[in-house]
C-alpha positions as CSV (number, residue, x, y, z in Angstrom):
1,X,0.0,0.0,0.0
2,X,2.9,2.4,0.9
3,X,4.3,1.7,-2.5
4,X,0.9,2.7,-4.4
5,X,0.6,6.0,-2.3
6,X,4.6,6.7,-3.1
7,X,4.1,6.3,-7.0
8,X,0.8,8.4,-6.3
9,X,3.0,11.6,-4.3
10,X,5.3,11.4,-7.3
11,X,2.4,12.0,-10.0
12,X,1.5,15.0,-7.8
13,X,4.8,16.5,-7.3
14,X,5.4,15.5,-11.1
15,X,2.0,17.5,-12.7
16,X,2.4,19.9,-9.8
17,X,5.8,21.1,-11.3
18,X,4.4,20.9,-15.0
19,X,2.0,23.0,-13.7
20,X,3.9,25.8,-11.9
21,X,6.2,26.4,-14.8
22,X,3.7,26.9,-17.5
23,X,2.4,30.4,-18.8
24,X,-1.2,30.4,-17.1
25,X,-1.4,32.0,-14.0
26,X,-4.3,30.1,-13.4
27,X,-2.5,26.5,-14.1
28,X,0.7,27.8,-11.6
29,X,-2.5,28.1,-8.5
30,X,-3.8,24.6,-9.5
31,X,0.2,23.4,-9.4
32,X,0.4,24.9,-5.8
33,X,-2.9,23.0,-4.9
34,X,-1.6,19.8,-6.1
35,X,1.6,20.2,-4.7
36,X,0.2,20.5,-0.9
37,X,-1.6,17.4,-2.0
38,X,0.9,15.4,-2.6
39,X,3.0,17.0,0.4
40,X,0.1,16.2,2.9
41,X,0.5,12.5,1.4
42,X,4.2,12.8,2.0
43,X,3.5,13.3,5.5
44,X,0.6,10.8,5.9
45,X,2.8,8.4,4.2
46,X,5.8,9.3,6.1
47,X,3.9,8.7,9.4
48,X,3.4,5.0,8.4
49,X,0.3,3.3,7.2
50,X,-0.1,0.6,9.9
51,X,-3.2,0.8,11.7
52,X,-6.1,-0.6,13.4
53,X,-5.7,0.8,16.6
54,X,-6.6,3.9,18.3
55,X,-4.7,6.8,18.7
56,X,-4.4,6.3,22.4
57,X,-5.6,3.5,24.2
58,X,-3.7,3.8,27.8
59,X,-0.3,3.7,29.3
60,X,-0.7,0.0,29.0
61,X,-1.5,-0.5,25.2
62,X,0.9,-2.8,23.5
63,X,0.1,-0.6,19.8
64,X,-1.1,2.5,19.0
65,X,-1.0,4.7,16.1
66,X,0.9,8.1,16.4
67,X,-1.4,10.8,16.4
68,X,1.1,13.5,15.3
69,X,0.8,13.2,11.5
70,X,-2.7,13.2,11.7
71,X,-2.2,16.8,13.5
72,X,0.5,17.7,11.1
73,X,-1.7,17.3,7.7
74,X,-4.7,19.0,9.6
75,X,-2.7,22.3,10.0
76,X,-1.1,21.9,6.3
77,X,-4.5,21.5,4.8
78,X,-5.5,24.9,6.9
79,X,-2.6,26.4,5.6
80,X,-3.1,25.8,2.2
81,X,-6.5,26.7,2.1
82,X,-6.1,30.0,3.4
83,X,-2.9,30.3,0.6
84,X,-5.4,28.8,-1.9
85,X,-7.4,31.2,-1.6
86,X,-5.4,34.2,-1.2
87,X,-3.1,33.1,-4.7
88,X,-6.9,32.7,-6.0
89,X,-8.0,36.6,-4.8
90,X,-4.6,37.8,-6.4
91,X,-5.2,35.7,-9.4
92,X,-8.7,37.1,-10.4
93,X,-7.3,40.7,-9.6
94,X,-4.6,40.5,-12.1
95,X,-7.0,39.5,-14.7
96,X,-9.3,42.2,-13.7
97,X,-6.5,44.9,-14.2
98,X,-4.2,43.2,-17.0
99,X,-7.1,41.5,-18.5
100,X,-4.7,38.7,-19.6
101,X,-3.5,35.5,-17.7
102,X,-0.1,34.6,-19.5
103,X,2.6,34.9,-17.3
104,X,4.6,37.0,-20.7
105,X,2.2,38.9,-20.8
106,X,2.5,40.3,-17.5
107,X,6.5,40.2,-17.4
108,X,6.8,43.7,-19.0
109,X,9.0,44.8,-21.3
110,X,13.3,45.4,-20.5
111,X,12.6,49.0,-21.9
112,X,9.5,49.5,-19.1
């Protein structure tokens, strides 16, 4: 199972970099999305996908699963929403003002 969620985080990271360096501004948000995807994977993975026992059973529990990338992804996914959404606000007001979406586009010019 750890080997099917490894090749999956490398299909994220992979599209997530295609993603970032092409010319749409747009496509460069959705490669920021999927690359906190695949990180929150990363650290789900990371963590170890044993499982069917509670988090914490007792001082006297022979096995329990550590709770502490469980806490970990739940922050990251809070962070990246509230980045998602901020790269999404900027986003749409570039488009409003520029009224174009390709990253060329909104380089400039050297004689600027």
């Amino acid at each position: 199972m750890e080997i099917l969620i490894a090749v999956l985080i490398g299909i994220l990271f992979s599209v997530a970099t295609y993603l970032i360096l092409t010319k749409s501004l747009f496509r460069v948000v959705l490669g920021t999305v999927l690359l906190s995807h695949g990180a929150h994977l990363l650290i789900l993975t990371m963590g170890g996908l044993g499982g069917g026992s509670a988090p914490l059973l007792g001082e006297e529990a022979a096995s329990y699963t550590d709770p502490l990338p469980q806490a970990l992804i739940l922050t990251a996914i809070v962070i990246s929403f509230g980045m998602t959404a901020l790269l999404l606000v900027m986003t749409y007001r570039t488009y409003k003002v520029h009224q174009t979406d390709d990253l060329d586009q909104l380089r400039g010019r050297s004689d600027e």
